[in-house]
C-alpha positions in Angstrom: 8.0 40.7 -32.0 9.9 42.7 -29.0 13.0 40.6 -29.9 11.5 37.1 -29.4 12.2 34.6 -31.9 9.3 32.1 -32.7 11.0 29.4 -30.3 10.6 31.9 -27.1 7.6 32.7 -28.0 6.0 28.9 -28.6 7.8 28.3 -24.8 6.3 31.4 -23.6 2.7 29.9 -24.6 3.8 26.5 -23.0 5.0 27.6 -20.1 1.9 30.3 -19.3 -0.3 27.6 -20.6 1.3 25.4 -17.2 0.8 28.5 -15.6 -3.1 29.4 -16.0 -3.8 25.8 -15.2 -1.7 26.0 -11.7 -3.4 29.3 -10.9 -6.6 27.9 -11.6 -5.7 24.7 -9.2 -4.1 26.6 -6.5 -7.3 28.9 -6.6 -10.0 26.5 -6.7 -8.3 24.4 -3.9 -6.9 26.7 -1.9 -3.4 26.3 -2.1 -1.1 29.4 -2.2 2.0 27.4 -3.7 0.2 26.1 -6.8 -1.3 30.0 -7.3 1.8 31.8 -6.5 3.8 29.4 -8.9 1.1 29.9 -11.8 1.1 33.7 -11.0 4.9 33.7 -11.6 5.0 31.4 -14.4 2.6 33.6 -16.4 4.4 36.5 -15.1 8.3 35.7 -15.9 7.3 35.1 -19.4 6.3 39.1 -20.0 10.3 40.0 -18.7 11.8 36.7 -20.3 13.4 37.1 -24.2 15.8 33.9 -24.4 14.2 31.0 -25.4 17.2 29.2 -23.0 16.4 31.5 -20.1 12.6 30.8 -20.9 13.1 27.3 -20.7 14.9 27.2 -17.9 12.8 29.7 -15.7 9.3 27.7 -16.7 10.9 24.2 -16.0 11.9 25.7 -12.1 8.8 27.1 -11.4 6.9 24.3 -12.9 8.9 21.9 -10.9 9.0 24.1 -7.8 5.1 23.1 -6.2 6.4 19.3 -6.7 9.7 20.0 -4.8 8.1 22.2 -2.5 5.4 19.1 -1.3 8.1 16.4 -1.2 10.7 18.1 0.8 9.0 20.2 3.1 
């Protein structure tokens, strides 16, 4: 499908799934981090093919609203 093998796609659904429940947070408690990173989370996974580049891509922008609070 598009070029995806059935390993990109399975971390595409991982990875959005992180992402709707980020989006959902960041919207229902006001924080733009948690939204923005759910928005791009969903949102990489459309332009994203490689499972390694998928991978790596949904583990920085899940980690990047914990980084973001301990560091600044």
């Amino acid at each position: 499908m598009f070029g995806m093998t059935t390993a990109a796609l399975m971390w595409s659904m991982v990875f959005g799934s992180i992402g709707t429940g980020y989006f959902i947070y960041g919207k229902r408690q006001g924080e733009a981090l948690w939204l923005i990173a759910g928005l791009l989370l969903g949102g990489v996974m459309f332009f994203v093919y490689s499972s390694g580049w998928i991978i790596v891509a949904g583990l920085l922008l899940t980690l990047l609203p914990w980084i973001w609070r301990r560091f600044f």
